[in-house]
RODO-2510 file (C-alpha; in nm, 4 decimals, decimal comma):
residues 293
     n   res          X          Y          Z
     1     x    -0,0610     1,2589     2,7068
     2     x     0,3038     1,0763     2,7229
     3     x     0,2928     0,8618     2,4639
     4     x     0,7858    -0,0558     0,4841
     5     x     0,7828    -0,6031    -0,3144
     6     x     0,9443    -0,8401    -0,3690
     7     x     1,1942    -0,5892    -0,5779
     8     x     1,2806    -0,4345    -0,3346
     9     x     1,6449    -0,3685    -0,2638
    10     x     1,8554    -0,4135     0,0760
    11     x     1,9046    -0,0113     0,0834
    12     x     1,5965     0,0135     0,1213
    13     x     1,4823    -0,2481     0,3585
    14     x     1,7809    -0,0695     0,5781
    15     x     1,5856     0,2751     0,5371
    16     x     1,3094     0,1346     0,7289
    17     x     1,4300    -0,0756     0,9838
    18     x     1,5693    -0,0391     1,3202
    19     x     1,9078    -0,2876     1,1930
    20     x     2,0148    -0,0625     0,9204
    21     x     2,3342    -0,0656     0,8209
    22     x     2,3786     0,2944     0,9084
    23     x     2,1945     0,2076     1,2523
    24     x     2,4370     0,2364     1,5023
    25     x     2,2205     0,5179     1,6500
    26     x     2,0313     0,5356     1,9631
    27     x     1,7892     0,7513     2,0880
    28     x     1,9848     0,9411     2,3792
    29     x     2,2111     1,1465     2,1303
    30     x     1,9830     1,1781     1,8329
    31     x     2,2126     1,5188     1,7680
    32     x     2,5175     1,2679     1,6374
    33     x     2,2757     1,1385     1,3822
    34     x     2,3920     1,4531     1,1374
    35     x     2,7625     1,3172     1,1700
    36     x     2,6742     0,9688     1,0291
    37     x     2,7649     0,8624     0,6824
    38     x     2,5068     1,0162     0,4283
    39     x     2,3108     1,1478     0,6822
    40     x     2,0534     1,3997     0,5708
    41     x     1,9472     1,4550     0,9563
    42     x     2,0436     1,7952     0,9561
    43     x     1,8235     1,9159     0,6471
    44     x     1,5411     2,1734     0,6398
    45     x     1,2819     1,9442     0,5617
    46     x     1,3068     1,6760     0,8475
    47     x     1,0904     1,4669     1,0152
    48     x     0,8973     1,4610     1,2550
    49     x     0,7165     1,7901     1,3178
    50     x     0,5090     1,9694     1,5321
    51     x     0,0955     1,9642     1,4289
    52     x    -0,1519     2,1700     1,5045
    53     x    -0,5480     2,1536     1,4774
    54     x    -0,6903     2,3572     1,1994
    55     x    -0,9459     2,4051     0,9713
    56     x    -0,9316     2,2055     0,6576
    57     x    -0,6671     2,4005     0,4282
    58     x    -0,7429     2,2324     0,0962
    59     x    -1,0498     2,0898    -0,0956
    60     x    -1,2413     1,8529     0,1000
    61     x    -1,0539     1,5257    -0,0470
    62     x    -1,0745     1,1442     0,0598
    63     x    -0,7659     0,9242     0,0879
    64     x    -0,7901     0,6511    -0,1913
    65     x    -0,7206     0,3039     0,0363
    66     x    -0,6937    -0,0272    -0,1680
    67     x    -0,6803    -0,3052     0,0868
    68     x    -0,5265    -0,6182    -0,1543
    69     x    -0,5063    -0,9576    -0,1065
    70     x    -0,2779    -0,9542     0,1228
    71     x    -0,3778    -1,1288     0,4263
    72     x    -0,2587    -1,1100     0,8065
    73     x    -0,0417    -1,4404     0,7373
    74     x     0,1182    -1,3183     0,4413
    75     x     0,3122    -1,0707     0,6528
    76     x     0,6635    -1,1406     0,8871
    77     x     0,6663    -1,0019     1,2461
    78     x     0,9746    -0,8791     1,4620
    79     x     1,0623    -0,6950     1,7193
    80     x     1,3815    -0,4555     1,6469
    81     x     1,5967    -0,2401     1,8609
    82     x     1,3960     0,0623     1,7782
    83     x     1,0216    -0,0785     1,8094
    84     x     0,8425    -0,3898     1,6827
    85     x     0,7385    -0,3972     1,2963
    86     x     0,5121    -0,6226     1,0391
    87     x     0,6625    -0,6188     0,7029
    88     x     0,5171    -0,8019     0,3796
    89     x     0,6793    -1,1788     0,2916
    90     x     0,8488    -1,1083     0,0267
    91     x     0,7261    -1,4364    -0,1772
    92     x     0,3748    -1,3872    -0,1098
    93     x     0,1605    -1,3940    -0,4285
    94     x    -0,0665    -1,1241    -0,3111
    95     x    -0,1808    -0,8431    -0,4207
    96     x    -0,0107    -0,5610    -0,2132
    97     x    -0,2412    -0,2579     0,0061
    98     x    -0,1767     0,0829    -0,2001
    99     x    -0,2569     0,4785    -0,1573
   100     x    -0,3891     0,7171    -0,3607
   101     x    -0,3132     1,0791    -0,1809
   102     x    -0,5125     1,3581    -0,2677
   103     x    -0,3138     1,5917    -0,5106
   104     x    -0,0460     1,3395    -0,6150
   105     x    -0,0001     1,1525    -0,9055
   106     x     0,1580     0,8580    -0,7820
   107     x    -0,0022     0,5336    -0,5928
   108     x     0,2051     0,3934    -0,3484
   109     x     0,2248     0,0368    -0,2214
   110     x     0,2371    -0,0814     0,1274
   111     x     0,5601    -0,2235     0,2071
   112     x     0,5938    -0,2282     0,5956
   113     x     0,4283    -0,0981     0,9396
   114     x     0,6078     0,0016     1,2291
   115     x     0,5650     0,1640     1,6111
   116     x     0,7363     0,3996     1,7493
   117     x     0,7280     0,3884     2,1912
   118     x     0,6119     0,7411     2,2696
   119     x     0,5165     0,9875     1,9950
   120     x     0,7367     1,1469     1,7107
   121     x     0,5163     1,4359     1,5670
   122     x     0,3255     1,6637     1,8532
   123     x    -0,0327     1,8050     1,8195
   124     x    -0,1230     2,1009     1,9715
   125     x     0,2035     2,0373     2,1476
   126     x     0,0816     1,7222     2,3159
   127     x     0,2548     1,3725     2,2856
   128     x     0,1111     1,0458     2,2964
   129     x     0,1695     0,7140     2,4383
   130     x     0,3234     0,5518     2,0867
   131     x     0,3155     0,6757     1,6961
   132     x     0,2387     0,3831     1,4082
   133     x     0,3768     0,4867     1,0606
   134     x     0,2652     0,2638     0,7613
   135     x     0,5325     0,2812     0,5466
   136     x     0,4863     0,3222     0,1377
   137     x     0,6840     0,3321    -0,1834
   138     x     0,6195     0,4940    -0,4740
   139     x     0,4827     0,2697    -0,7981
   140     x     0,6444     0,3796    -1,1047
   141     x     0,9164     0,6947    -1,1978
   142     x     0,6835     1,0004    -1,1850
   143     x     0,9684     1,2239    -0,9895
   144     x     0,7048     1,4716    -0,9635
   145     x     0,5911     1,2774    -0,6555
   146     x     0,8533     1,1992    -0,3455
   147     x     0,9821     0,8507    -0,3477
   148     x     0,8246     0,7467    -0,0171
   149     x     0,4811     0,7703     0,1901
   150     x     0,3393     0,7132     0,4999
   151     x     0,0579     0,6907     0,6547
   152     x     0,1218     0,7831     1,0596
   153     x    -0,1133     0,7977     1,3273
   154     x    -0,1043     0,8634     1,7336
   155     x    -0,1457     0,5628     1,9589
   156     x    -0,3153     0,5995     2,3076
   157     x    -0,4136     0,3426     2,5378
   158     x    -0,7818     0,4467     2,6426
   159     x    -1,0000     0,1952     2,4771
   160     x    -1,1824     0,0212     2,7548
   161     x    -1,1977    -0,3234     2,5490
   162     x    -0,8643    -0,4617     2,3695
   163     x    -0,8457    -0,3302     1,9787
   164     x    -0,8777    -0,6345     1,7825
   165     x    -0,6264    -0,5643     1,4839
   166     x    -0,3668    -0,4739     1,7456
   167     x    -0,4556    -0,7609     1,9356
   168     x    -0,4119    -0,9802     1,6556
   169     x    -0,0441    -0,7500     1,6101
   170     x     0,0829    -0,8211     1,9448
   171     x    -0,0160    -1,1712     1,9652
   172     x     0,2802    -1,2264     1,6170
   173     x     0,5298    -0,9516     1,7733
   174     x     0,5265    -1,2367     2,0485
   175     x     0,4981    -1,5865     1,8434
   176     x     0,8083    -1,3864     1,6793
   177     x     1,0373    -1,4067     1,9619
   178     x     1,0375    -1,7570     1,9471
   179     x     1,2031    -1,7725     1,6073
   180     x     1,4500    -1,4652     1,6423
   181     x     1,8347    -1,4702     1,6280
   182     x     2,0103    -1,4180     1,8467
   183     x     1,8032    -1,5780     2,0530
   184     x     1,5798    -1,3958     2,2830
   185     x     1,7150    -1,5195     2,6274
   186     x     1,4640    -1,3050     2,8514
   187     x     1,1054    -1,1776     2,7772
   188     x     0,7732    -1,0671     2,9732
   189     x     0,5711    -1,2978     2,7834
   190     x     0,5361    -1,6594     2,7370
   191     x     0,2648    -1,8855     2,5419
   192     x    -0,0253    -1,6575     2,3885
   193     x    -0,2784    -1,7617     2,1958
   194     x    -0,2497    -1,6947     1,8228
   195     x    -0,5905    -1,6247     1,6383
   196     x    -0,7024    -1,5569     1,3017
   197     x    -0,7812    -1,2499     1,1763
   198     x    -0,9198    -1,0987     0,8515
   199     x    -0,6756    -0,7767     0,8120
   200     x    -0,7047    -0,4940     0,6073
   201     x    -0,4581    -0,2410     0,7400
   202     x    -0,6239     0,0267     0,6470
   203     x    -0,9233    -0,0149     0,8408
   204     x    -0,8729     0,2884     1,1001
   205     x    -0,7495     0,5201     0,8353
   206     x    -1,0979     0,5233     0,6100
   207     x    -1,2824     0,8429     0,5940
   208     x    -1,0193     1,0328     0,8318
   209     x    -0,8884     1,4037     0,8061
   210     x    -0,5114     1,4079     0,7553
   211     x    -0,2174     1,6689     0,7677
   212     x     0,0085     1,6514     0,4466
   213     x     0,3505     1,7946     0,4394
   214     x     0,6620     1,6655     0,2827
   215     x     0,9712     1,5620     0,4815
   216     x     1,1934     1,2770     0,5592
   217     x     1,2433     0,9371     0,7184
   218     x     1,2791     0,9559     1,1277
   219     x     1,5561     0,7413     1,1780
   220     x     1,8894     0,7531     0,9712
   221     x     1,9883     0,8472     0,7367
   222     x     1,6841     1,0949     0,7644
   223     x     1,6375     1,1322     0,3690
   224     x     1,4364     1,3690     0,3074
   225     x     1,1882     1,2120     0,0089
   226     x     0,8586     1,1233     0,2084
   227     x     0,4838     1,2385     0,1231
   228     x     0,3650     1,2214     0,5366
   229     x    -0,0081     1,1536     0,5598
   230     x    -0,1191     1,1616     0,9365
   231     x    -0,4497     1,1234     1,0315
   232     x    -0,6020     1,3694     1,3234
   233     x    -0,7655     1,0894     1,5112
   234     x    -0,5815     0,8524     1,7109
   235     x    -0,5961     0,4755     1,7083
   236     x    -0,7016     0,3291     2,0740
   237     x    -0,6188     0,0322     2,2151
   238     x    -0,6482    -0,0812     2,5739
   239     x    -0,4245     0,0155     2,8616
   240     x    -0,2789    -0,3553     2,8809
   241     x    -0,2180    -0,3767     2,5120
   242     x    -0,0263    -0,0481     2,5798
   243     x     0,1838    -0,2254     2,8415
   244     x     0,2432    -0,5129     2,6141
   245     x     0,3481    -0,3279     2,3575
   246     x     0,6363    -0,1316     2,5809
   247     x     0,7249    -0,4811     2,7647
   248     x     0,7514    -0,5758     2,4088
   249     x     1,0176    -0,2858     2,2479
   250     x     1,1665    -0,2466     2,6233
   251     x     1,2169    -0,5309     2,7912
   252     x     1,2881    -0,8413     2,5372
   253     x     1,6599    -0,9271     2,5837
   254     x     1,8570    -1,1364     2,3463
   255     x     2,1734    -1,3776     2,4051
   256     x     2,5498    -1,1765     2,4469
   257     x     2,7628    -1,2131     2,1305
   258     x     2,9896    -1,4556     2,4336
   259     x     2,6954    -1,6368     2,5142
   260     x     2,7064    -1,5755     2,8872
   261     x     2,4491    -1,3235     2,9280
   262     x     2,1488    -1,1456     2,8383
   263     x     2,1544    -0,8024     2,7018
   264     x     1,8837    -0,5274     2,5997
   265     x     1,7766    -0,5474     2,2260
   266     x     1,6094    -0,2175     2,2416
   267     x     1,8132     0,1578     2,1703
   268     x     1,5524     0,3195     2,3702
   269     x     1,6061     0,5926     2,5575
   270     x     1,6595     0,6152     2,9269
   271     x     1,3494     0,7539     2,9327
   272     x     1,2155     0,4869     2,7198
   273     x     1,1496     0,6281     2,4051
   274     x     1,2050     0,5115     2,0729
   275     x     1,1062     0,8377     1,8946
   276     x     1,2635     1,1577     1,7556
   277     x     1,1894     1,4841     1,8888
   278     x     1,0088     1,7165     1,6210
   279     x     1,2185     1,8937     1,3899
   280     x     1,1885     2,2544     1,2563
   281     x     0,8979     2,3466     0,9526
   282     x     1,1483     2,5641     0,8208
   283     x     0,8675     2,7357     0,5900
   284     x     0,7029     2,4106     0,4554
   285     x     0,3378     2,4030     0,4260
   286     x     0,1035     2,1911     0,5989
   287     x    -0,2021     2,1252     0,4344
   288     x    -0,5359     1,9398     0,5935
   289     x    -0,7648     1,7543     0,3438
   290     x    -1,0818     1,6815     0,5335
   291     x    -1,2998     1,3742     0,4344
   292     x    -1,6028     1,4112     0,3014
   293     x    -1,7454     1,0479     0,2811
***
Protein backbone atom coordinates (compact mmCIF):
# COMPACT_ATOMS: atom_id res chain seq x y z
CA UNK A 1 0.00 0.00 0.00
CA UNK A 2 0.95 3.96 -0.27
CA UNK A 3 1.68 4.78 2.91
CA UNK A 4 13.83 11.06 20.62
CA UNK A 5 16.82 13.12 29.59
CA UNK A 6 16.92 15.74 30.88
CA UNK A 7 20.91 15.78 29.86
CA UNK A 8 20.39 15.89 26.90
CA UNK A 9 22.13 18.40 24.70
CA UNK A 10 20.64 20.85 21.87
CA UNK A 11 22.77 18.75 19.13
CA UNK A 12 20.99 16.29 19.81
CA UNK A 13 17.48 17.41 20.21
CA UNK A 14 18.36 18.96 16.50
CA UNK A 15 19.26 15.26 15.33
CA UNK A 16 15.78 14.31 15.86
CA UNK A 17 13.63 16.94 14.98
CA UNK A 18 12.17 18.33 11.92
CA UNK A 19 13.67 22.27 13.15
CA UNK A 20 17.23 21.27 13.25
CA UNK A 21 19.60 23.59 12.82
CA UNK A 22 20.93 21.85 9.80
CA UNK A 23 17.13 21.52 8.62
CA UNK A 24 16.79 23.61 5.84
CA UNK A 25 15.95 20.44 3.83
CA UNK A 26 12.84 19.38 2.22
CA UNK A 27 11.71 16.39 0.87
CA UNK A 28 11.60 17.19 -3.04
CA UNK A 29 15.52 17.27 -3.41
CA UNK A 30 16.56 14.84 -0.73
CA UNK A 31 19.85 14.40 -3.23
CA UNK A 32 21.18 18.09 -1.84
CA UNK A 33 21.08 16.61 1.60
CA UNK A 34 24.92 15.17 0.91
CA UNK A 35 26.00 18.92 0.21
CA UNK A 36 24.86 20.16 3.69
CA UNK A 37 27.27 20.96 6.43
CA UNK A 38 28.42 17.61 8.15
CA UNK A 39 26.23 15.70 6.27
CA UNK A 40 26.85 11.98 6.38
CA UNK A 41 23.85 11.44 3.74
CA UNK A 42 25.98 10.08 1.27
CA UNK A 43 27.56 7.15 3.44
CA UNK A 44 27.35 3.37 2.88
CA UNK A 45 25.43 2.66 5.78
CA UNK A 46 22.28 4.97 5.39
CA UNK A 47 18.96 4.86 6.31
CA UNK A 48 16.23 3.80 5.38
CA UNK A 49 16.40 0.48 3.53
CA UNK A 50 14.65 -1.88 1.66
CA UNK A 51 13.17 -5.20 3.88
CA UNK A 52 12.31 -8.26 2.95
CA UNK A 53 10.33 -11.25 4.66
CA UNK A 54 12.50 -14.05 5.81
CA UNK A 55 12.98 -16.68 8.01
CA UNK A 56 14.31 -15.85 11.38
CA UNK A 57 18.25 -15.38 10.80
CA UNK A 58 19.38 -15.46 14.43
CA UNK A 59 18.43 -17.26 17.75
CA UNK A 60 14.91 -16.95 18.56
CA UNK A 61 15.37 -13.73 20.96
CA UNK A 62 12.70 -11.36 22.68
CA UNK A 63 13.08 -7.58 22.76
CA UNK A 64 13.61 -6.53 26.49
CA UNK A 65 10.73 -3.49 26.84
CA UNK A 66 10.73 -1.57 30.24
CA UNK A 67 7.68 0.66 30.17
CA UNK A 68 8.70 3.39 33.25
CA UNK A 69 6.85 5.72 34.97
CA UNK A 70 6.47 7.82 32.55
CA UNK A 71 2.97 8.62 31.89
CA UNK A 72 1.02 10.03 28.71
CA UNK A 73 1.08 13.63 30.49
CA UNK A 74 4.59 13.63 31.21
CA UNK A 75 5.30 13.94 27.50
CA UNK A 76 5.18 17.45 25.06
CA UNK A 77 3.33 17.20 21.69
CA UNK A 78 4.03 19.16 18.32
CA UNK A 79 3.57 19.12 15.08
CA UNK A 80 6.90 19.98 12.94
CA UNK A 81 7.56 20.66 9.34
CA UNK A 82 8.52 17.11 8.73
CA UNK A 83 5.65 15.15 10.73
CA UNK A 84 4.12 15.48 14.20
CA UNK A 85 6.25 14.11 17.30
CA UNK A 86 5.78 13.34 21.30
CA UNK A 87 8.96 13.93 23.07
CA UNK A 88 9.59 13.42 26.98
CA UNK A 89 9.27 16.85 29.37
CA UNK A 90 12.36 17.30 30.16
CA UNK A 91 11.58 18.05 34.06
CA UNK A 92 9.49 15.15 34.54
CA UNK A 93 10.56 13.03 37.56
CA UNK A 94 9.82 9.80 35.86
CA UNK A 95 11.33 7.01 35.27
CA UNK A 96 12.11 6.91 31.46
CA UNK A 97 10.80 3.62 28.86
CA UNK A 98 14.21 1.68 27.93
CA UNK A 99 15.37 -1.31 25.44
CA UNK A 100 17.24 -4.12 25.82
CA UNK A 101 18.10 -5.48 22.04
CA UNK A 102 18.99 -8.88 21.61
CA UNK A 103 22.86 -9.18 21.12
CA UNK A 104 23.80 -5.73 22.46
CA UNK A 105 25.20 -4.69 25.49
CA UNK A 106 23.76 -1.46 25.91
CA UNK A 107 20.04 -0.38 27.20
CA UNK A 108 18.75 2.47 25.65
CA UNK A 109 16.26 5.03 26.93
CA UNK A 110 13.31 6.41 25.21
CA UNK A 111 13.78 9.91 24.39
CA UNK A 112 11.21 10.82 21.61
CA UNK A 113 8.54 9.30 19.00
CA UNK A 114 7.93 10.53 15.73
CA UNK A 115 5.79 9.81 12.22
CA UNK A 116 6.85 9.90 9.17
CA UNK A 117 3.64 10.62 6.21
CA UNK A 118 4.16 7.67 3.87
CA UNK A 119 6.76 4.98 4.57
CA UNK A 120 10.68 5.23 4.76
CA UNK A 121 11.90 1.52 4.73
CA UNK A 122 9.97 -0.90 2.00
CA UNK A 123 8.99 -4.58 2.63
CA UNK A 124 8.85 -6.86 0.04
CA UNK A 125 9.04 -3.67 -1.94
CA UNK A 126 5.71 -2.39 -0.70
CA UNK A 127 5.17 1.05 1.08
CA UNK A 128 2.78 1.98 3.57
CA UNK A 129 0.51 4.71 4.45
CA UNK A 130 3.02 6.33 7.36
CA UNK A 131 6.31 4.87 9.31
CA UNK A 132 6.54 5.62 13.42
CA UNK A 133 10.20 5.49 14.68
CA UNK A 134 10.65 5.52 18.55
CA UNK A 135 13.66 7.13 18.98
CA UNK A 136 16.48 5.86 21.72
CA UNK A 137 19.83 6.80 23.18
CA UNK A 138 22.30 4.84 24.41
CA UNK A 139 22.79 4.65 28.55
CA UNK A 140 26.32 4.72 29.41
CA UNK A 141 29.91 4.72 27.11
CA UNK A 142 30.05 1.06 25.94
CA UNK A 143 31.25 2.19 22.17
CA UNK A 144 30.85 -1.32 21.37
CA UNK A 145 27.16 -0.50 20.86
CA UNK A 146 25.99 2.50 18.27
CA UNK A 147 25.03 5.64 20.01
CA UNK A 148 21.38 5.60 18.93
CA UNK A 149 18.22 3.14 18.57
CA UNK A 150 15.02 2.90 17.29
CA UNK A 151 12.34 1.12 17.36
CA UNK A 152 10.27 1.69 13.74
CA UNK A 153 7.22 0.22 12.64
CA UNK A 154 4.73 0.54 9.38
CA UNK A 155 1.49 2.44 9.85
CA UNK A 156 -1.68 1.47 7.80
CA UNK A 157 -5.04 2.66 8.17
CA UNK A 158 -7.23 -0.65 8.10
CA UNK A 159 -8.42 -1.04 11.61
CA UNK A 160 -12.16 -0.93 11.42
CA UNK A 161 -12.44 0.75 15.06
CA UNK A 162 -10.07 3.88 15.98
CA UNK A 163 -6.60 2.59 17.80
CA UNK A 164 -6.84 3.90 21.18
CA UNK A 165 -3.08 4.92 21.91
CA UNK A 166 -3.12 6.79 18.61
CA UNK A 167 -6.29 8.18 19.40
CA UNK A 168 -5.14 9.42 22.56
CA UNK A 169 -1.78 10.76 20.12
CA UNK A 170 -3.80 12.71 17.80
CA UNK A 171 -6.13 14.14 20.20
CA UNK A 172 -2.38 16.21 21.90
CA UNK A 173 -0.85 16.69 18.21
CA UNK A 174 -4.16 18.86 18.10
CA UNK A 175 -4.54 20.47 21.81
CA UNK A 176 -0.79 21.36 20.59
CA UNK A 177 -1.66 23.71 17.94
CA UNK A 178 -3.23 25.85 20.24
CA UNK A 179 -0.04 26.67 22.10
CA UNK A 180 2.48 26.73 19.05
CA UNK A 181 4.59 29.70 17.81
CA UNK A 182 4.23 31.09 15.34
CA UNK A 183 0.93 30.81 15.65
CA UNK A 184 -1.00 28.34 13.71
CA UNK A 185 -3.30 30.69 11.62
CA UNK A 186 -5.17 27.80 9.62
CA UNK A 187 -5.94 24.13 10.61
CA UNK A 188 -8.55 21.21 9.75
CA UNK A 189 -9.38 20.77 13.23
CA UNK A 190 -10.96 22.65 15.94
CA UNK A 191 -12.10 21.64 19.68
CA UNK A 192 -11.47 17.76 20.35
CA UNK A 193 -11.95 16.14 23.24
CA UNK A 194 -8.86 15.35 25.30
CA UNK A 195 -9.03 11.99 27.36
CA UNK A 196 -6.93 10.17 29.66
CA UNK A 197 -5.01 7.47 28.89
CA UNK A 198 -2.74 4.94 30.69
CA UNK A 199 0.37 4.77 28.08
CA UNK A 200 3.00 2.48 27.83
CA UNK A 201 4.57 3.03 24.44
CA UNK A 202 5.63 -0.05 24.00
CA UNK A 203 2.49 -1.79 23.99
CA UNK A 204 2.37 -2.85 20.11
CA UNK A 205 5.99 -3.76 20.06
CA UNK A 206 5.75 -6.83 22.84
CA UNK A 207 6.41 -10.24 21.61
CA UNK A 208 7.03 -9.01 17.83
CA UNK A 209 9.67 -10.33 15.22
CA UNK A 210 12.04 -7.53 14.20
CA UNK A 211 14.75 -6.86 11.43
CA UNK A 212 18.12 -5.53 12.96
CA UNK A 213 20.66 -3.79 10.89
CA UNK A 214 22.79 -0.84 11.68
CA UNK A 215 22.54 2.50 9.84
CA UNK A 216 21.81 6.09 10.30
CA UNK A 217 19.33 8.83 11.14
CA UNK A 218 16.73 9.65 8.06
CA UNK A 219 16.82 13.19 8.07
CA UNK A 220 20.09 15.35 8.24
CA UNK A 221 22.71 15.15 8.92
CA UNK A 222 22.09 11.33 8.26
CA UNK A 223 24.80 10.10 10.94
CA UNK A 224 25.30 6.99 10.60
CA UNK A 225 25.33 5.57 14.54
CA UNK A 226 21.77 3.90 14.88
CA UNK A 227 20.94 0.16 16.09
CA UNK A 228 17.32 0.02 13.76
CA UNK A 229 14.86 -2.40 15.35
CA UNK A 230 11.67 -2.70 13.09
CA UNK A 231 9.07 -4.86 13.85
CA UNK A 232 7.39 -7.08 10.83
CA UNK A 233 3.87 -6.31 11.86
CA UNK A 234 2.31 -3.11 11.31
CA UNK A 235 0.46 -0.90 13.74
CA UNK A 236 -3.37 -0.22 12.50
CA UNK A 237 -5.34 2.48 13.08
CA UNK A 238 -8.55 3.53 11.41
CA UNK A 239 -8.93 5.12 8.01
CA UNK A 240 -10.07 8.56 9.68
CA UNK A 241 -7.25 8.57 12.15
CA UNK A 242 -5.15 8.13 8.94
CA UNK A 243 -6.72 11.26 7.49
CA UNK A 244 -6.18 13.13 10.66
CA UNK A 245 -2.94 12.38 10.90
CA UNK A 246 -2.06 13.75 7.09
CA UNK A 247 -4.54 16.88 7.69
CA UNK A 248 -2.35 17.10 10.66
CA UNK A 249 1.56 17.10 9.01
CA UNK A 250 -0.10 18.61 5.63
CA UNK A 251 -2.37 21.02 6.07
CA UNK A 252 -1.69 23.08 9.52
CA UNK A 253 -0.46 26.55 8.40
CA UNK A 254 1.26 28.97 10.66
CA UNK A 255 1.37 32.99 10.63
CA UNK A 256 4.02 34.72 7.74
CA UNK A 257 7.19 36.08 9.40
CA UNK A 258 5.11 39.81 8.01
CA UNK A 259 2.12 38.79 9.64
CA UNK A 260 -0.15 39.10 6.63
CA UNK A 261 -0.59 35.62 5.69
CA UNK A 262 -0.70 32.07 6.26
CA UNK A 263 1.92 29.78 5.04
CA UNK A 264 2.52 25.83 4.99
CA UNK A 265 4.48 24.53 8.09
CA UNK A 266 5.06 21.23 6.51
CA UNK A 267 8.43 20.37 3.93
CA UNK A 268 6.42 17.68 2.46
CA UNK A 269 6.68 16.71 -0.74
CA UNK A 270 4.48 17.58 -3.63
CA UNK A 271 3.46 14.34 -3.43
CA UNK A 272 2.98 14.62 0.19
CA UNK A 273 5.51 12.73 1.72
CA UNK A 274 7.58 13.34 4.56
CA UNK A 275 9.87 10.28 4.10
CA UNK A 276 13.20 9.30 2.50
CA UNK A 277 13.43 6.93 -0.20
CA UNK A 278 15.46 3.67 0.84
CA UNK A 279 19.04 3.82 0.59
CA UNK A 280 21.54 1.15 -0.64
CA UNK A 281 22.58 -2.15 1.92
CA UNK A 282 25.86 -1.77 0.58
CA UNK A 283 26.82 -5.37 2.11
CA UNK A 284 25.34 -4.85 5.66
CA UNK A 285 23.59 -7.66 7.22
CA UNK A 286 20.12 -7.88 8.18
CA UNK A 287 19.35 -10.09 10.83
CA UNK A 288 15.58 -11.26 12.08
CA UNK A 289 15.24 -12.28 15.79
CA UNK A 290 11.89 -13.97 16.06
CA UNK A 291 9.97 -13.91 19.45
CA UNK A 292 9.48 -16.69 21.22
CA UNK A 293 7.14 -15.58 24.14
Amino acid sequence: MLFRIAALSSILLQAFTADAAAGAFDYDHVELWADMPGSECNGKANSPIALYTSDCTAPQADYKFTPGTCGIDNYDFYVTKNGVQMALDTAASCSNPTVKIPNISSTYTHLQTHIHLSSEHSIDGNFYGAEMHMVHKRIGDDTSSMQYAVIGTMIEPTAAANNPMFEAWLQRWVAALKTMTPTVCESCWGAYPLEAYEQNVYQGFIGKDFWHYDGGLTTPACTEAVEWNFTTEPMQISVKQYQMLTELILDTRIQNDDDTKCKDITVAAVSGSTSRPPQQLNGRSVVKYCSFS
